[in-house]
C-alpha positions in Angstrom: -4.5 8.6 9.3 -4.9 10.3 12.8 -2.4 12.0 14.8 -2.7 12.8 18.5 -0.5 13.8 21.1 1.7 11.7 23.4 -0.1 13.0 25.9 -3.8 12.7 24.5 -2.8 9.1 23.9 -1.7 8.1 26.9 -5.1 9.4 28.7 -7.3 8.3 26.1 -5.3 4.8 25.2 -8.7 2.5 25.8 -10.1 4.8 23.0 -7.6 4.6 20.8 -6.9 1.1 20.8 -10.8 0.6 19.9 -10.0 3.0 17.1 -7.2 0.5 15.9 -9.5 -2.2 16.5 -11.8 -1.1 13.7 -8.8 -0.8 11.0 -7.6 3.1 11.7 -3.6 3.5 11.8 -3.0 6.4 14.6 0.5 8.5 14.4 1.2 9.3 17.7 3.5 12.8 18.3 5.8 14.3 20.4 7.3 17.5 20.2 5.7 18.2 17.1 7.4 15.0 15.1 6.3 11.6 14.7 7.3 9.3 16.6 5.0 5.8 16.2 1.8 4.4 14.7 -0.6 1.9 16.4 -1.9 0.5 13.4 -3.7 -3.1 13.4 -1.6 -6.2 13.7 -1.1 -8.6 10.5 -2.9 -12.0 10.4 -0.4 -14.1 11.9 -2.5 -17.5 11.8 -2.1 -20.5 9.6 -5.5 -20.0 8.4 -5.0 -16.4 7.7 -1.9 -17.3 6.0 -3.6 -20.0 3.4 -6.9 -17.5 3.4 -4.3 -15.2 1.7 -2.0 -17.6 -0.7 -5.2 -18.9 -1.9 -5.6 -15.3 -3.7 -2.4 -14.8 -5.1 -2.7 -16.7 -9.0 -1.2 -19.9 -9.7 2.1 -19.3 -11.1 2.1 -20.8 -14.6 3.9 -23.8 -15.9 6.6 -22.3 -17.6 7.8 -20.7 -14.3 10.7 -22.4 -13.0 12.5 -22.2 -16.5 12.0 -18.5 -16.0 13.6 -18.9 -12.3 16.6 -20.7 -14.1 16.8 -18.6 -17.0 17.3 -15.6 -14.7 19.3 -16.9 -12.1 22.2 -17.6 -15.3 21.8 -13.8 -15.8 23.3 -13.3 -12.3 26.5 -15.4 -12.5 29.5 -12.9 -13.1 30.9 -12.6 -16.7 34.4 -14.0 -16.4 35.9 -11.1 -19.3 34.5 -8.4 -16.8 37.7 -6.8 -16.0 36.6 -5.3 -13.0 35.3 -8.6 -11.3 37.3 -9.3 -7.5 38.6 -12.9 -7.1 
């Protein structure tokens, strides 16, 4: 990642947003510290959105019995002494 200036981005802001344009994240600094990144938006279109999902794997079959299964583990054990209400 690159860091510049406050300063050096605010005259050279055309450049850097070409930069960002091309996939670089950019720290921007003042007073020594960090204080933001320019960095390339996220996909935010449908198409994107089913571009990606189509990626992930299929969940398997045997999933939402594994959902269910799970979800029991989260309901309170009524001996726990240290349960409130």
């Amino acid at each position: 990642m690159r860091t510049v200036t406050a300063t050096h981005a605010s005259r050279g802001f055309s450049d850097l947003l070409d930069a960002v344009e091309h996939g670089d994240t950019i720290a921007i600094t003042r007073g020594g510290r960090v204080v933001a990144e320019i960095r390339p938006a996220a996909a935010t279109t449908g198409r994107a959105l089913r571009e990606a999902l189509s990626r992930v794997p299929r969940l398997d079959d045997d999933v939402e019995s594994d959902v269910v299964a799970a979800t029991a583990l989260l309901v309170p054990d009524e001996s726990d002494p240290w349960r409130v209400g």
